[in-house]
C-alpha positions in Angstrom: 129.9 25.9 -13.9 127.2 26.6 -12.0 125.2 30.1 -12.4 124.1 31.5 -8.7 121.3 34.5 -8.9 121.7 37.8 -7.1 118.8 39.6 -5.2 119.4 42.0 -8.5 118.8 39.3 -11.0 115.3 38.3 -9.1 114.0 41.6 -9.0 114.6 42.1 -12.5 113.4 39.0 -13.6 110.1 40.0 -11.4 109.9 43.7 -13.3 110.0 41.7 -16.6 107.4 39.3 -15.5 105.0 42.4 -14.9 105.5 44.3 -18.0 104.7 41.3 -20.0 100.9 40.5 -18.5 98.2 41.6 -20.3 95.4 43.1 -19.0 93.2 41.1 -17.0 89.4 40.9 -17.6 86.6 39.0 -15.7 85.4 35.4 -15.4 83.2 33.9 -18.5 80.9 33.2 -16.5 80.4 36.6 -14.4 77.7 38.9 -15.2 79.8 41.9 -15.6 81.7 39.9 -18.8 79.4 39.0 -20.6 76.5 41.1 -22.6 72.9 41.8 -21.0 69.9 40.6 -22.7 66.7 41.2 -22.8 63.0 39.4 -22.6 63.0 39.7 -26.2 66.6 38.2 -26.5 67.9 42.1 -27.9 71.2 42.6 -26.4 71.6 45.3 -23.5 73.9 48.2 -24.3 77.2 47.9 -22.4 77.4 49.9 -19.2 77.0 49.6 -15.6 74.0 47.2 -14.2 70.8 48.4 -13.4 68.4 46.8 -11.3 65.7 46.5 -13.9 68.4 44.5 -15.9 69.5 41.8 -13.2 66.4 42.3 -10.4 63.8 39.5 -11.6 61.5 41.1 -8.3 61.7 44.5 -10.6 58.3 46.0 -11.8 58.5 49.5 -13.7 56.7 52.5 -12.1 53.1 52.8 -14.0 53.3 56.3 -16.4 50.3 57.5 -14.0 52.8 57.2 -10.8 55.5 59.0 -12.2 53.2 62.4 -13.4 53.4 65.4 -11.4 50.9 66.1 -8.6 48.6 68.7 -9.9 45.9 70.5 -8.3 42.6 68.1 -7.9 44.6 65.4 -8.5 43.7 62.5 -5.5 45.7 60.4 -3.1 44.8 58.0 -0.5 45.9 58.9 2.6 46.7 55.8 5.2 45.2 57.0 8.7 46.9 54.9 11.6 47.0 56.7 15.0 47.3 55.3 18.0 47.6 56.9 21.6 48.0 55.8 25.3 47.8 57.5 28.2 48.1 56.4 32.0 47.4 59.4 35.0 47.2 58.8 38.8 46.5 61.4 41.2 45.8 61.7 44.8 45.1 64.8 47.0 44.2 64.9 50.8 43.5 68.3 52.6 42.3 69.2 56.2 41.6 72.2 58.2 40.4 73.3 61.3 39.4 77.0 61.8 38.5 78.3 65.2 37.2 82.1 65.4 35.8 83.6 68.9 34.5 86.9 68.1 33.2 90.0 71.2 31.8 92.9 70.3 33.2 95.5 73.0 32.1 99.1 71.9 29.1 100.2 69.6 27.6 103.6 69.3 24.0 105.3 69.9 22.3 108.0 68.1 19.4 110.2 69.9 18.5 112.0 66.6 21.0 114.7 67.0 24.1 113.2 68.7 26.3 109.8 68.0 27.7 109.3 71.1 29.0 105.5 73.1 26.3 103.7 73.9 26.7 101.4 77.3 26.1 97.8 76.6 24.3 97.3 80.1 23.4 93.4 79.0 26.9 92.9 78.1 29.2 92.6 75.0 27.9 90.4 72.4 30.2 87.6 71.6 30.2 84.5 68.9 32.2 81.8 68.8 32.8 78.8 65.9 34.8 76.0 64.9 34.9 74.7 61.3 36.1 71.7 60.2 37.0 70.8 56.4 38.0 67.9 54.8 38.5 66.8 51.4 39.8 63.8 49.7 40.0 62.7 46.0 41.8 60.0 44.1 42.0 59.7 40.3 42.7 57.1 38.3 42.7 57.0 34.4 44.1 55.1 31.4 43.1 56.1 28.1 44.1 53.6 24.7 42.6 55.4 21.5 43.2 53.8 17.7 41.8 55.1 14.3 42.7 53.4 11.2 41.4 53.6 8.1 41.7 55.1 4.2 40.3 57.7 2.5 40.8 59.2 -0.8 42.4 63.5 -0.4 42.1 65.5 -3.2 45.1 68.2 -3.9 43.5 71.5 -3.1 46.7 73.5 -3.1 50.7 73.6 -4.1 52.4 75.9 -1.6 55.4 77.8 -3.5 58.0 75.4 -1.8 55.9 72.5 -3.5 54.0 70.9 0.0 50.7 69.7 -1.0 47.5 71.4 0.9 45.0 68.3 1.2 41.3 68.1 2.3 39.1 64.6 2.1 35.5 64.0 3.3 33.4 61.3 3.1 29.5 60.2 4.5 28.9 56.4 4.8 25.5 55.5 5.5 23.8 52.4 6.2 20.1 52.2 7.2 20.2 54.6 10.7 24.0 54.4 10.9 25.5 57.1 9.7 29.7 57.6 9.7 31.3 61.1 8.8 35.4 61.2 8.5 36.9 64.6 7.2 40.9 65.0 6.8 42.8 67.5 6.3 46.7 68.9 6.4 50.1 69.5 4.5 52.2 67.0 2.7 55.6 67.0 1.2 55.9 66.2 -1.8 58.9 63.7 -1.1 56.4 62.0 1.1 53.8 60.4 -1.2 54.6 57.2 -2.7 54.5 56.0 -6.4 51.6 54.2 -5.6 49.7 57.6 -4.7 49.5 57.0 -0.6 50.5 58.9 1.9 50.9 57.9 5.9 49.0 59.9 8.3 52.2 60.7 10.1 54.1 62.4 7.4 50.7 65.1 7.2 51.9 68.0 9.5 48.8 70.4 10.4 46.8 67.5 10.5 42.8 67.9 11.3 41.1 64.2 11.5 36.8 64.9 12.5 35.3 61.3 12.7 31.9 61.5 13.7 29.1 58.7 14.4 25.1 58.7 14.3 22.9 56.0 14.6 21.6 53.6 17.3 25.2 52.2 18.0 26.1 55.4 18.6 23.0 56.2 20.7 23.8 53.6 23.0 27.3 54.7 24.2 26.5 58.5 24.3 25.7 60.5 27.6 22.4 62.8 27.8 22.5 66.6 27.7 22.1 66.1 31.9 25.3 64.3 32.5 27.2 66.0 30.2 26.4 69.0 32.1 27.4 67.4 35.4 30.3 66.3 33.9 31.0 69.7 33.1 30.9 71.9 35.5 30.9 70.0 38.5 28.6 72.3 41.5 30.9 69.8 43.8 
């Protein structure tokens, strides 16, 4: 005789099927079932992966990188700023006055009396025209870099821990003589391991870069122009 099953004799044979598989672990080969070891060949403890145990592009942080900033202590700051600018103007103005004066009464004086005196030549009259014009066009475009490094020393530690920098150095060679001074707040969360800091992460930030020297001679306008320049009498 043949046995037929019922939609209740499947799912109970599924039910049973469940209870009866064991728990189910990962592949031999996969990284998470089998133990961690090291360079030395000691075995990892078990636990979650780390990148410092699977990464082979992993280098650990020097002890110097991971001290605290302290006062004095120095970083190098990475100076890259860069600006453009682009203006056009132009202004046109004309004007014509015309003024026609006449002088119709005036007074006399005999030494006791002021009294009308006649104006038997006539009343005195003048009569003008001036013409004004003015036109100026402007043009000017304005590119500007500065990169370079310099080593800050920690001067300060504001209570909220922001670091109050300040950096100076004086290169000179022969007559040439280059001056760049820094200075500005840093967050702390800002500087790297490595000790560097970009300029753009410095809020209150003072950059003085000055040059002397013949190079510098060359490009640089005289007292007289820089006057002119200045003030402009026109």
């Amino acid at each position: 005789m043949m046995n037929y099953f019922t939609p209740r004799h499947l799912t109970l044979f599924a039910a049973m099927l469940m209870l009866s598989v064991a728990m189910a672990s990962a592949q031999e080969g996969s990284l998470m079932a089998q133990p961690q070891q090291a360079d030395n060949g000691d075995l990892l403890p078990s636990g979650p992966l780390t990148l410092d145990q699977t990464s082979f592009l992993f280098r650990p942080v020097p002890p110097e990188a991971q001290r605290e900033v302290r006062p004095n202590d120095k970083i190098i700051v990475i100076v890259d700023y860069r600006t453009a600018m682009y203006s056009d103007g132009t202004t046109r103005s004309r004007k014509t006055s015309n003024f026609n004066a006449a002088l119709l009464d005036w007074i006399g004086f005999d030494g006791r009396d002021i009294f009308a005196a006649p104006q038997s030549r006539g009343d005195p009259t003048i009569a003008g025209q001036l013409n004004s014009q003015t036109r100026a066009q402007t043009e000017l475009e304005l590119e500007d870099s500065l990169t370079f490094k310099i080593a800050a020393t920690v001067v300060d530690i504001r209570p909220n821990g922001d670091l109050v920098i300040e950096a100076h150095r004086q290169v000179r060679n022969n007559e040439e003589v280059w001056m760049q001074s820094l200075r500005g707040v840093v967050a702390r969360q800002f500087v790297n391991p490595d000790r560097t800091v970009r300029s753009d992460a410095i809020a209150e930030l003072a950059i003085d870069k000055r040059e002397m020297g013949q190079v510098r001679d060359g490009t640089n306008r005289g007292w007289l122009n820089k006057c002119w320049g200045k003030w402009k009498p026109f």
